[in-house]
Legacy VTK file of the C-alpha trace (Angstrom):
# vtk DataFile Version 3.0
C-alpha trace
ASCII
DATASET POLYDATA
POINTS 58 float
0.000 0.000 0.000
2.801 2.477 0.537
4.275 1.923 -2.940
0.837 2.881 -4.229
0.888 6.244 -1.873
4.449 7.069 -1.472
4.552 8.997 -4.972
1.257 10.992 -4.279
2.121 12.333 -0.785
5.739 12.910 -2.360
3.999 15.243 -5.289
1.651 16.615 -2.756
3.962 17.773 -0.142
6.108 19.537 -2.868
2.940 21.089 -3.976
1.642 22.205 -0.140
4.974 24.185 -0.136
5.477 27.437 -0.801
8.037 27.279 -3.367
7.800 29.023 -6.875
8.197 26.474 -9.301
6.235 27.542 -12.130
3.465 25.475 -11.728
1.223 28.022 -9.831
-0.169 29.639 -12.457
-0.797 26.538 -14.779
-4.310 25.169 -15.736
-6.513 22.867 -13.616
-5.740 19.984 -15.719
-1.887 19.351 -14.906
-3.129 19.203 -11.120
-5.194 15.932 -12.443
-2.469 15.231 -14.992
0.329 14.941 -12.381
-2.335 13.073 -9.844
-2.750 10.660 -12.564
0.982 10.327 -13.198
1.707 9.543 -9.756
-0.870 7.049 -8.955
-0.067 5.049 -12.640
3.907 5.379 -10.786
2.569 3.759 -7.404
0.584 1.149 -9.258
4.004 0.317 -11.071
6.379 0.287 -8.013
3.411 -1.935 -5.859
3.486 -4.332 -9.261
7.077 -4.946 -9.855
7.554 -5.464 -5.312
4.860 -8.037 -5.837
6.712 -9.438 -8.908
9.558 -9.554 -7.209
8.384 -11.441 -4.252
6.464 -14.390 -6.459
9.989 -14.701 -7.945
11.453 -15.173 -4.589
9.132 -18.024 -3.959
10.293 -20.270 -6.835
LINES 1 59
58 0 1 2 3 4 5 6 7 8 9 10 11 12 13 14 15 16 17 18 19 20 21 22 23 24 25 26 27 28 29 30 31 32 33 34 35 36 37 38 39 40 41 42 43 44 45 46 47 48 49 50 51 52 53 54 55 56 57
């Protein structure tokens, strides 16, 4: 579950900062973009653990 989450709190916290970074003024849909990006990254990381564990088992 925390490969799934790690990457959205990561992009989130960066975002809850105030830092200028250039993305403050940029339309709604890169907020749903990058949510979209990091979820599709969690659901990678959480696929190749599991991968990685049912190889273990052999």
């Amino acid at each position: 579950m925390a490969a799934i989450f790690l990457p959205l709190t990561a992009v989130s916290s960066v975002f809850g900062m105030n830092l200028h970074s250039g993305l403050e003024n940029s339309p709604p849909w890169m907020f749903w973009l990058i949510l979209a990006g990091s979820f599709a990254v969690g659901l990678m990381v959480s696929e190749v653990l599991v991968a990685v564990k049912l190889r273990g088992r052999r």
